[in-house]
N, C-alpha and C positions, 0 to 999 in steps of 0.2 A: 595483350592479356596481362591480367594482376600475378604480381609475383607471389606463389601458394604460399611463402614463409609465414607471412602474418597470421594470426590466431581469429577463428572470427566465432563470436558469442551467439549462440541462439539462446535467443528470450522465449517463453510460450506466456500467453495475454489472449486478451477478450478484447476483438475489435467491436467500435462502436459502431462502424458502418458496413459494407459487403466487402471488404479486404478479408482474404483470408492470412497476408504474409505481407510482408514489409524487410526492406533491409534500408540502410543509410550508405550503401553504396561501398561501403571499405573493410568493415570492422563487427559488423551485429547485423543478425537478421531476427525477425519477430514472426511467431508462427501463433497463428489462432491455438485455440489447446482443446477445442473441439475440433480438431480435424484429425477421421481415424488414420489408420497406418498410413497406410496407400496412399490419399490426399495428400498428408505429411512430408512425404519420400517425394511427392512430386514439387509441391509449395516451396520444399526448401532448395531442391536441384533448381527452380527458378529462379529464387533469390539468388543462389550461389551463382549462378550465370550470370545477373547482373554484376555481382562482384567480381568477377575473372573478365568477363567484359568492358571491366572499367564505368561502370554509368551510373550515377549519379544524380536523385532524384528522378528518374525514368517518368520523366512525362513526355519524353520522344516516344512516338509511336513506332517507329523504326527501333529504337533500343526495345523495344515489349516484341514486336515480333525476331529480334536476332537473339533475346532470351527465352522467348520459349524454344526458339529452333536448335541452338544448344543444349537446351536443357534437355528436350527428346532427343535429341543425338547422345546425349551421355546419357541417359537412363535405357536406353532402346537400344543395344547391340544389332547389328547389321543381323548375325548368325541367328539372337533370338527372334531377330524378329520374323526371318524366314518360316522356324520352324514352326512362330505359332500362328504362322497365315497358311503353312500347308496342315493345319487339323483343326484350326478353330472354326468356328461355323458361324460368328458373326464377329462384329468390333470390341462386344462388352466380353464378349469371354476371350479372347484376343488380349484385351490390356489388363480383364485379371490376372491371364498367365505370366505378363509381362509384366504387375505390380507394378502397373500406370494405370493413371485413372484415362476412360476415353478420349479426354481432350487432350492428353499428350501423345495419346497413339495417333489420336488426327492430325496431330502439327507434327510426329515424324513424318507420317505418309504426306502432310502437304509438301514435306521437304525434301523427298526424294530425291535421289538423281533422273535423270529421266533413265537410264540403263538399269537402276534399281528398278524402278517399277513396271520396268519390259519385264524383267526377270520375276517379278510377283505376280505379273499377271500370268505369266504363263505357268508359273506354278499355281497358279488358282484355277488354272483352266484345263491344267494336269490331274488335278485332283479329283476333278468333276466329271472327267473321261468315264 
């Protein structure tokens, strides 16, 4: 893991192509400046991931899936996420509670433990009793 002392600069810009976020791996990351909150908080938890992960132009596809799976592991608390699979009623109001957008609720839940997700299921199945 990257040592947190270093100071790292977020730029907001206007990409030319479907990126919404960019980092150079060490030092800056670059956030579209249309993307409202939520997107935001999650765009930049991924770049930050690549930087605490160490990588480096990320065209591993291997460093893109161990950054997202960080990245929802630090924005998705264990606790919160329980409590909002035992009231939510689907995925989208699920990661609004969670202020992630869906695709980072789906790469926590791809990333469970498998004991976490014994434990989600049956609270889902608790619920529904």
């Amino acid at each position: 893991m990257r040592d947190r002392g270093d100071d790292v600069v977020v730029h907001f810009t206007r990409f030319d192509d479907d990126r919404v976020a960019a980092t150079n791996g060490s030092n800056a990351i670059w956030l579209d400046r249309s993307l409202q909150q939520t997107a935001r908080r999650c765009a930049l938890a991924h770049e930050q991931a690549h930087i605490d992960l160490g990588h480096v132009g990320c065209n591993d596809p291997k460093d893109e899936v161990a950054a997202r799976r960080y990245a929802a592991q630090k924005l998705i608390e264990w606790d919160a996420l329980v409590d909002a699979f035992r009231w939510a009623h689907n995925a989208h109001e699920a990661a609004d509670d969670l202020w992630v957008t869906p695709e980072v609720l789906e790469d926590r839940l791809r990333f469970l433990h498998p004991n976490e997700r014994a434990l989600l299921a049956l609270i889902g199945a608790a619920r529904h009793e």
